[in-house]
C-alpha positions as CSV (number, residue, x, y, z in Angstrom):
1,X,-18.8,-38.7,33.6
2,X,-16.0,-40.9,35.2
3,X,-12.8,-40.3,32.7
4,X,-9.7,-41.8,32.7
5,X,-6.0,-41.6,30.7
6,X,-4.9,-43.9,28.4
7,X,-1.5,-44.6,30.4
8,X,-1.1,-48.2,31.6
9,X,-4.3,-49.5,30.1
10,X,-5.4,-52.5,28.4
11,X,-4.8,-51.5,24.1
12,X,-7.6,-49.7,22.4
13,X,-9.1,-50.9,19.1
14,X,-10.6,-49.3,16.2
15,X,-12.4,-52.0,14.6
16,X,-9.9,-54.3,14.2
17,X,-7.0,-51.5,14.3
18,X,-5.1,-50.6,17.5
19,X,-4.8,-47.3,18.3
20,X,-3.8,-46.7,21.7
21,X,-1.4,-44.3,21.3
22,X,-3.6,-42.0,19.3
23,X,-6.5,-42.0,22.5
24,X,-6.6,-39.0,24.3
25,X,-9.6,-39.4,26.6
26,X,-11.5,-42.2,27.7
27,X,-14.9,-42.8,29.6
28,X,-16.6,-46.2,30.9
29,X,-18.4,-46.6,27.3
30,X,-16.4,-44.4,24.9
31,X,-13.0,-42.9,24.0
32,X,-11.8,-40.4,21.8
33,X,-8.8,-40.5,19.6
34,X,-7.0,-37.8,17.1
35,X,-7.6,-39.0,12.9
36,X,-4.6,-40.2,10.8
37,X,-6.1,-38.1,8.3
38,X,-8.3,-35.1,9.7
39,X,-10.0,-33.2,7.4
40,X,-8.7,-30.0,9.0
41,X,-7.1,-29.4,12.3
42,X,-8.8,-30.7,14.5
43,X,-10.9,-33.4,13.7
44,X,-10.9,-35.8,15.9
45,X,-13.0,-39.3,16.2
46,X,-15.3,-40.4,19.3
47,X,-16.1,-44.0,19.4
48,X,-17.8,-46.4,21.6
49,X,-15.7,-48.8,23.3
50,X,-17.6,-52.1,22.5
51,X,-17.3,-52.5,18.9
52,X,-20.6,-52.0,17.7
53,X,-20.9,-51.9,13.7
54,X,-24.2,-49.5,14.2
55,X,-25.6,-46.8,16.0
56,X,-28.7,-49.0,16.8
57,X,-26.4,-51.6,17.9
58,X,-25.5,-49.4,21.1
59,X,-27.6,-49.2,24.3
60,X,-29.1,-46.0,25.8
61,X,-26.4,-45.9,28.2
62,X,-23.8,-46.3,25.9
63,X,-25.2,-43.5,23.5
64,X,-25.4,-41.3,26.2
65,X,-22.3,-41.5,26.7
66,X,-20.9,-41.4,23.4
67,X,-23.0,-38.2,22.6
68,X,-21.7,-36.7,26.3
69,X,-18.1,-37.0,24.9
70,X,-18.9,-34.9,21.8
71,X,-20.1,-32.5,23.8
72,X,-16.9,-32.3,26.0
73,X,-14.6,-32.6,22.9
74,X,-16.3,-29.6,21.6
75,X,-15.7,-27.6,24.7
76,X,-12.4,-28.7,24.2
77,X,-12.2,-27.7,20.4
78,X,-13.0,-24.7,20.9
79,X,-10.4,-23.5,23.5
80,X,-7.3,-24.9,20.7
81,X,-9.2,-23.7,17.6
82,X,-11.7,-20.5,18.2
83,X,-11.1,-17.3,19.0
84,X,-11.9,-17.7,22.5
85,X,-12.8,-21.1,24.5
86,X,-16.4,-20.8,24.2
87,X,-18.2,-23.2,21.4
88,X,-20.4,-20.7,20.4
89,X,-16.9,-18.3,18.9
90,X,-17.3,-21.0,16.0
91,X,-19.0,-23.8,14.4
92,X,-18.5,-27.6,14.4
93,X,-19.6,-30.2,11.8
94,X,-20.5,-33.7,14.1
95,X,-20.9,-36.9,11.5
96,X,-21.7,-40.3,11.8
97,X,-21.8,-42.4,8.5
98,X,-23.5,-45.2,9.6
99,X,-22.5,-47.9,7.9
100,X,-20.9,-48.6,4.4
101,X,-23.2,-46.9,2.4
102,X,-23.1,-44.1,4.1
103,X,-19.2,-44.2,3.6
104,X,-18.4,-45.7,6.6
105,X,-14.9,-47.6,5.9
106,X,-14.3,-48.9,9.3
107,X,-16.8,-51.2,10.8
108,X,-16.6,-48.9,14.5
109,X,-19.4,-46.9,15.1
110,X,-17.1,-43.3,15.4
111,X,-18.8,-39.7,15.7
112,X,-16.4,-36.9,13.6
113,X,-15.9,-34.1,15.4
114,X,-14.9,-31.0,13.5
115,X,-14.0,-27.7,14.6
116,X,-15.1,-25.1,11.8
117,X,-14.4,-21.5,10.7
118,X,-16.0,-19.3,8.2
119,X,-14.3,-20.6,4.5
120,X,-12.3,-23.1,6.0
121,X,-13.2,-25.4,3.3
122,X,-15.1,-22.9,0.9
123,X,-18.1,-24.2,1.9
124,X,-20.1,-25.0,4.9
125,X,-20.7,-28.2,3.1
126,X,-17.7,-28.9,1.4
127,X,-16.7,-31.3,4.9
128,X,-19.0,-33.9,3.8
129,X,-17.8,-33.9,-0.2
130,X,-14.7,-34.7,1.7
131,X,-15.5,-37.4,4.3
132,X,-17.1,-39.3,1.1
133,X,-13.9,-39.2,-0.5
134,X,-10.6,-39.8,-0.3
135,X,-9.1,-36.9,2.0
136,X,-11.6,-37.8,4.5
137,X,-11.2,-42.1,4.3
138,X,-9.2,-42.6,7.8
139,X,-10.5,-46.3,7.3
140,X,-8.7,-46.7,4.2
141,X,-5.4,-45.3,5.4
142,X,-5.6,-47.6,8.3
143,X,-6.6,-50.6,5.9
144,X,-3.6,-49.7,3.7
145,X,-0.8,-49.0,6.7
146,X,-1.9,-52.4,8.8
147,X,-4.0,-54.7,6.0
148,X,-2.5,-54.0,2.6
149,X,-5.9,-53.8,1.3
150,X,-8.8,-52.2,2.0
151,X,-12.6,-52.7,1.8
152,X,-14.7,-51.0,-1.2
153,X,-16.3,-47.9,-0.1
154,X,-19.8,-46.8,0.0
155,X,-21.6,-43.3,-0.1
156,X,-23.1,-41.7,-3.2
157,X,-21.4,-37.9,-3.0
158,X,-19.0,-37.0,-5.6
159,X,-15.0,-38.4,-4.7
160,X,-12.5,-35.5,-4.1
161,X,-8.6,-35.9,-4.8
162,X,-6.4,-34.0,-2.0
163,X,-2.9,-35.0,-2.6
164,X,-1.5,-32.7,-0.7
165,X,-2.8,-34.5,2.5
166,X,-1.1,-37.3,3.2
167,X,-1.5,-39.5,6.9
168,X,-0.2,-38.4,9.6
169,X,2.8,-40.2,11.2
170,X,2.4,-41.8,15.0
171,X,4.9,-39.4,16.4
172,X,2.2,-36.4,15.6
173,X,-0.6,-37.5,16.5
174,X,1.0,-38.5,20.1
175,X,1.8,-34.6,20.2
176,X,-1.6,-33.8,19.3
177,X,-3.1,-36.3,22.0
178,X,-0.8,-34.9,24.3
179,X,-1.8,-31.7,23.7
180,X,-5.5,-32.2,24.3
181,X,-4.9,-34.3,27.2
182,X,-2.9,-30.9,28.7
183,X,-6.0,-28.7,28.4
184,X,-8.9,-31.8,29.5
185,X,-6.7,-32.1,33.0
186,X,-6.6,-28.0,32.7
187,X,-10.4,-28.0,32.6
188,X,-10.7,-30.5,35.8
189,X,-11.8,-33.3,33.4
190,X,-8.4,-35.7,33.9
């Protein structure tokens, strides 16, 4: 896997959001960027490049790829958030709602990535309550920071309120990208 930094490249969309700044690593098909809103610490996004709406609109290749840079931003994960740097010290919830029924709210084929403890969110399943709702709608917070107004969402599992998290602000998540792009050059993969 040839990677790359985001420094002096061309600006990375989102869908139709830019979000250079927030890109920590990127390969020839796929880059991954920390969430406005994670669910936890942690969460980050992986997302193909080439805006494809679906899963089944990307090629092998570009799957391959994708699925490869979940895998490294596990390894990766694990050495900030587990007990020691090896995956298997914890647990990680990987998503893909694809597409708006499925509670996709930005039209960008993105894999969640999701570094897990034991009762982090009560329950093992309590991530996807989440990602269905509010606390876990990245798309709307970009729709209501850049758009003004954002597109219904989809997905059938009950809605959770979580007032206490609120989006992130540019300067933080550049800290957090920083940080990640420290330990990917740490393990020889910058």
């Amino acid at each position: 896997m040839t990677c790359t930094t985001t420094t002096g490249r061309k600006p990375i969309k989102f869908g139709p959001f830019q979000v250079t700044d927030q890109v920590f690593f990127t390969t020839r098909h796929s880059f991954a960027l920390v969430n406005l809103k994670p669910l936890i610490p942690g969460h980050v996004l992986v997302c193909p490049h080439a805006p494809h709406r679906r899963l089944t609109d990307m090629t092998a290749e570009e799957i391959a790829d994708l699925f490869t840079t979940v895998q490294l931003m596990q390894r990766l994960l694990a050495r900030v958030y587990f007990p020691s740097p090896d995956p298997e010290a914890g647990s990680f919830s990987v998503a893909v709602q694809d597409g708006a029924a499925a509670g996709q709210t930005v039209p960008h084929v993105h894999v969640h990535v999701i570094p897990r403890q034991t009762g982090d969110l009560g329950t093992p399943d309590a991530v996807y309550v989440r990602m269905a709702g509010e606390s876990g709608n990245v798309g709307g917070a970009l729709w209501d920071r850049e758009m003004a107004r954002r597109p219904e969402p989809g997905g059938g599992l009950p809605r959770v309120d979580d007032e206490d998290r609120r989006p992130r602000t540019a300067d933080e998540m550049m800290e957090e990208a920083e940080t990640y792009k420290a330990l990917l050059k740490e393990m020889g993969h910058m």
